[in-house]
C-alpha positions in Angstrom: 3.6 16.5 8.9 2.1 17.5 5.8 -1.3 19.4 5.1 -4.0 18.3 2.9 -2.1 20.2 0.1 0.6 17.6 0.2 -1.5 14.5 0.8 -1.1 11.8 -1.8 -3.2 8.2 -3.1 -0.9 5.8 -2.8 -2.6 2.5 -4.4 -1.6 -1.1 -3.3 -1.8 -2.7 -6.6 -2.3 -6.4 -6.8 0.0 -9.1 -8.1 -1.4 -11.2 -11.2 -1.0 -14.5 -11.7 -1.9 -16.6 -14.4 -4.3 -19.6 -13.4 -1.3 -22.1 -13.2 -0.3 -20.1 -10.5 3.0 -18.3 -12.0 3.6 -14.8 -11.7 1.9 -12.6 -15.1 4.5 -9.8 -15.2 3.5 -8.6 -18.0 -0.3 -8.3 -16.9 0.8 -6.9 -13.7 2.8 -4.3 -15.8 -0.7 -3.5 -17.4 -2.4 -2.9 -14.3 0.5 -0.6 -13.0 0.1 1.4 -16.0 -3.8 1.7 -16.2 -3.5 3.1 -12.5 -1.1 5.8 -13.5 -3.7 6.9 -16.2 -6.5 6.8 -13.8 -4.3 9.5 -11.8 -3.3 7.6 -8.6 0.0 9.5 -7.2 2.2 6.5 -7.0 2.5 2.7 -6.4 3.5 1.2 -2.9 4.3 -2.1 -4.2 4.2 -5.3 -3.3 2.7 -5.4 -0.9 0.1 -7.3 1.6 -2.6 -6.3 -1.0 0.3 -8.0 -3.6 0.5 -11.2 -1.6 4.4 -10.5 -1.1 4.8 -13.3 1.3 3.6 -15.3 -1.7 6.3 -14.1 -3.6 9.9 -15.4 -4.2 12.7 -12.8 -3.9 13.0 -12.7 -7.6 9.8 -12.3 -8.1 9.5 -9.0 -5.4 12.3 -7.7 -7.5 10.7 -8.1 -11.0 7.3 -6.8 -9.9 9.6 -3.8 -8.1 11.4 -3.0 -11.5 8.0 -3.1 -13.3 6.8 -0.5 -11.1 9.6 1.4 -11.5 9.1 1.6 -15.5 5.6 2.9 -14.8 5.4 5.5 -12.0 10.2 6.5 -12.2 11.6 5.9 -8.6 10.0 9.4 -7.0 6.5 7.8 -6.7 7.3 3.9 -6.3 7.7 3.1 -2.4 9.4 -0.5 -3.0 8.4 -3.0 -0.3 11.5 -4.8 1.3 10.3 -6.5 4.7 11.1 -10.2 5.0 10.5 -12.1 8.5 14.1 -11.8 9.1 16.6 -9.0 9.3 18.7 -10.9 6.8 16.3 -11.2 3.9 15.1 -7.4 3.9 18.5 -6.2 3.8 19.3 -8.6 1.0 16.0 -7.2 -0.9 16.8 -3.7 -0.1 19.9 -3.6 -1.5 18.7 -5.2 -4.6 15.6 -3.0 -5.1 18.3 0.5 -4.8 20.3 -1.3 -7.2 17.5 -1.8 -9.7 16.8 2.1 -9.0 14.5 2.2 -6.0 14.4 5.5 -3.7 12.0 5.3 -1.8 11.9 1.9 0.6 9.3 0.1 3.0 9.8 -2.5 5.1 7.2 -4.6 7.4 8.4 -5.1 11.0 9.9 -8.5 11.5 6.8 -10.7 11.1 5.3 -14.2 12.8 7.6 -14.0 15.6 6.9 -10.7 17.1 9.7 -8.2 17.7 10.4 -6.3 21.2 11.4 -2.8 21.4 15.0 -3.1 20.9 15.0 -5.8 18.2 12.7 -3.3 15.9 15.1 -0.6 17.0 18.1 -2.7 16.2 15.9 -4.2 13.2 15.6 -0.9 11.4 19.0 0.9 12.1 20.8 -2.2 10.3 17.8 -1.9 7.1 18.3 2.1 7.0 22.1 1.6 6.9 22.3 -0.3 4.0 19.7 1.6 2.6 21.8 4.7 3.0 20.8 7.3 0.0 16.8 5.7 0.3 14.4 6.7 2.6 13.2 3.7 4.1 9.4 3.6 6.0 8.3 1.2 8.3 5.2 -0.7 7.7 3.0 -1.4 10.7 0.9 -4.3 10.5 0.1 -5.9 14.1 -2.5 -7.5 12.2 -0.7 -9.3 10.3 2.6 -9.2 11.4 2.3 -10.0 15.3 4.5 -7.4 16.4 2.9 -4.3 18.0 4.3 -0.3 17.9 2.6 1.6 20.1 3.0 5.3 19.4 5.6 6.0 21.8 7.7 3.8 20.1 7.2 4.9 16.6 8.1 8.3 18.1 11.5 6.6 19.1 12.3 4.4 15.8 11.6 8.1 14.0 14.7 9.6 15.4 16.6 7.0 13.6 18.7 8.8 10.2 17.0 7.4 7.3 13.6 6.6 8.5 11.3 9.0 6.6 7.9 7.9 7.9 5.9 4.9 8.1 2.5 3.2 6.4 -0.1 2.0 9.3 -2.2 -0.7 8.2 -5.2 -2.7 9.8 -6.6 0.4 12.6 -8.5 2.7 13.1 -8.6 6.3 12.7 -8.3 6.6 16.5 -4.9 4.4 16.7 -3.9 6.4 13.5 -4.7 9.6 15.2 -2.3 8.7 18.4 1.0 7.6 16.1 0.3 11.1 14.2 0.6 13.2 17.5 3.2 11.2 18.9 5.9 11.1 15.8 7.6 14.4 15.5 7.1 16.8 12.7 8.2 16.1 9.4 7.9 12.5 10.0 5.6 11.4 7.0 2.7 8.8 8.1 0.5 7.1 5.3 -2.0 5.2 6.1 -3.9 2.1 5.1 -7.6 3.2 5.8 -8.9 3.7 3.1 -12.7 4.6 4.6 -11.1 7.3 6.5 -9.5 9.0 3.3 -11.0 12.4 3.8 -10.5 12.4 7.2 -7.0 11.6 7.4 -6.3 14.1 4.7 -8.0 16.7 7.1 -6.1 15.2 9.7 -2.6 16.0 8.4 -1.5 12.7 6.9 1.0 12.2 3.9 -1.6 10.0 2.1 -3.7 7.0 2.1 -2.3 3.6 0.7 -5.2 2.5 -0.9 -5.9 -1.1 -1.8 -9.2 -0.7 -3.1 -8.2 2.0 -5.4 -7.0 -0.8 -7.3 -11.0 -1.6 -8.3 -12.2 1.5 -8.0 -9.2 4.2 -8.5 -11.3 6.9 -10.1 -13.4 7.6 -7.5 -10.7 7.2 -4.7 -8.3 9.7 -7.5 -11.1 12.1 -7.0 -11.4 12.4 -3.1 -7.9 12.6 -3.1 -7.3 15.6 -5.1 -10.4 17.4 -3.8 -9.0 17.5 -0.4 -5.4 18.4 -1.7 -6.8 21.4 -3.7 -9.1 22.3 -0.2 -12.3 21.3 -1.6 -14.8 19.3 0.6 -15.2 15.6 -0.6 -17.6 14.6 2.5 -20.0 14.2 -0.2 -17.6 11.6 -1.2 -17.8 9.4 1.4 -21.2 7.4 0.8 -19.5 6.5 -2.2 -15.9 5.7 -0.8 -18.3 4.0 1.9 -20.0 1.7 -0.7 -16.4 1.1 -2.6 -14.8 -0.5 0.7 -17.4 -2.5 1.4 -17.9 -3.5 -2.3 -14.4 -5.0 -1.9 -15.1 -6.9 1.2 -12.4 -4.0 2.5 -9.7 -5.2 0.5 -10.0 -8.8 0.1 -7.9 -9.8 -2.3 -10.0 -12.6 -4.0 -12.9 -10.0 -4.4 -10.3 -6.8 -5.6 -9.3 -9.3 -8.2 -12.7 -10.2 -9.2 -13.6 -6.6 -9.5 -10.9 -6.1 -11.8 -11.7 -8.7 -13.9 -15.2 -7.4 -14.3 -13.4 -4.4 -15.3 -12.3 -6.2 -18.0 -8.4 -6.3 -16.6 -6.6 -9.5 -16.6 -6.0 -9.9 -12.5 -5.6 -13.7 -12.1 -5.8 -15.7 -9.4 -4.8 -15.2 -5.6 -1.8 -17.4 -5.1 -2.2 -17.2 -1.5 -5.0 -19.6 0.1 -8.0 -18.0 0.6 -11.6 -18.7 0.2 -13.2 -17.5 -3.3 -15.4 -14.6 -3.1 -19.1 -15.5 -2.0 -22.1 -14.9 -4.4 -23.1 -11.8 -2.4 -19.6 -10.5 -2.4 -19.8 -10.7 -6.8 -23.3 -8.9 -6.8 -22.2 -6.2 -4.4 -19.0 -5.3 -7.1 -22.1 -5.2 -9.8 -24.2 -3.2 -7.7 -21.8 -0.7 -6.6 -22.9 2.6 -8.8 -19.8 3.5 -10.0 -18.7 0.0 -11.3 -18.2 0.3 -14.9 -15.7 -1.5 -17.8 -12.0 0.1 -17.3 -11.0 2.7 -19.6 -7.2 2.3 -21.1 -5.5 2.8 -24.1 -3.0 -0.5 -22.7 
């Protein structure tokens, strides 16, 4: 594991679409870049936060290579996972041969996998990934299929499998893969309330999808505790951000960024609009202010 030193902010960056519905690359490109000035360590990208189950496979791939042009291959982790063996193997190949490194794939999704289909599952993805190192993205969740700490500790002896990005529990469940995984097996996670303490904790970093909205601030606890500075007087803040955002809703993130005067679309996935309350918590939040960029 790493040590505060090492720990990283990650951000989850949305996916724009224009209000026909069709995917704004070139908006999405401006978002990309406006994170990378506000100091965020890298892009995990797209993901759940980018509605990739919205996405067709061209699509992934263009978002992936726009990514890549912003952050270079070292601090893009790509994300891969399809419901099926098949199609992450097909979209892992193709993000390495647009000049991906650095891989993630969600466990097989909607019909859960067993022990020894995930194990199976992610020896065929890190073989023809060979040359990337590939994480595995745990989202019960969202994905239906559960890995319980035990076997995460298993799947990390496999060659090629770096780490993994935990999404949707708590610090707790977080806590329990980190002592269960061996050392040197990098674990991000996707808490973003807990950033502080999973820094403290030993984590690789925080994938962070309200650091999309809000990246200064989340920029700011992150390099605090990498440099060994407290940022507990951080956390009312970071508190107020995550809530702000409806913890990540992607209809409110993309509201927020359009208050911050950066074009963020629509959601293409079908979700309810965000409520009145929801808007006048982003307006309330204190450090809500226009975006500055030079895009």
């Amino acid at each position: 594991m790493t040590t505060a030193a090492g720990f990283r902010l990650i951000a989850a960056p949305v996916t724009v679409f224009g209000d026909d519905g069709e995917l704004d690359l070139g908006a999405t490109r401006t978002l990309f870049g406006w994170l990378r000035e506000c100091g965020v360590d890298g892009l995990f990208t797209p993901g759940t936060t980018g509605e990739f189950t919205a996405l067709e496979d061209g699509e992934r791939l263009a978002v992936i290579e726009a990514a890549l042009e912003e952050f270079g291959p070292d601090d893009v982790i790509a994300h891969v996972g399809g419901a099926t063996t098949r199609q992450t193997l097909r979209l892992a190949r193709a993000a390495q041969q647009a000049g991906a490194r650095r891989l993630a794939a969600i466990t097989p999704y909607y019909f859960p996998a067993g022990e020894e289909a995930l194990l199976e599952h992610v020896k065929r993805v890190t073989d023809a990934s060979a040359g990337a190192s590939v994480y595995l993205y745990v989202f019960p969740a969202r994905a239906g299929t559960t890995v319980a700490p035990e076997a995460l500790a298993r799947l990390a002896t496999v060659p090629g499998l770096v780490g993994a990005k935990i999404s949707g529990l708590s610090f707790a469940a977080n806590e329990a893969y980190r002592e269960a995984v061996p050392t040197g097996f990098d674990l991000f996670s996707g808490n973003d309330l807990d950033l502080v303490r999973l820094a403290e904790a030993g984590f690789a970093g925080v994938v962070s999808g309200v650091s999309n909205v809000f990246p200064e601030l989340f920029v700011k606890a992150a390099r605090a505790v990498a440099a060994g500075r407290g940022a507990e007087e951080l956390q009312p803040q970071l508190d107020a951000a995550v809530a702000a955002t409806g913890v990540a809703d992607i209809g409110v993130l993309k509201a927020g960024l359009t208050r911050r005067g950066l074009a963020a679309g629509i959601p293409r996935i079908s979700i309810d609009p965000p409520t009145r309350q929801q808007l006048a918590a982003l307006e309330d939040t204190a450090q809500f202010e226009p975006a500055r960029h030079s895009l």
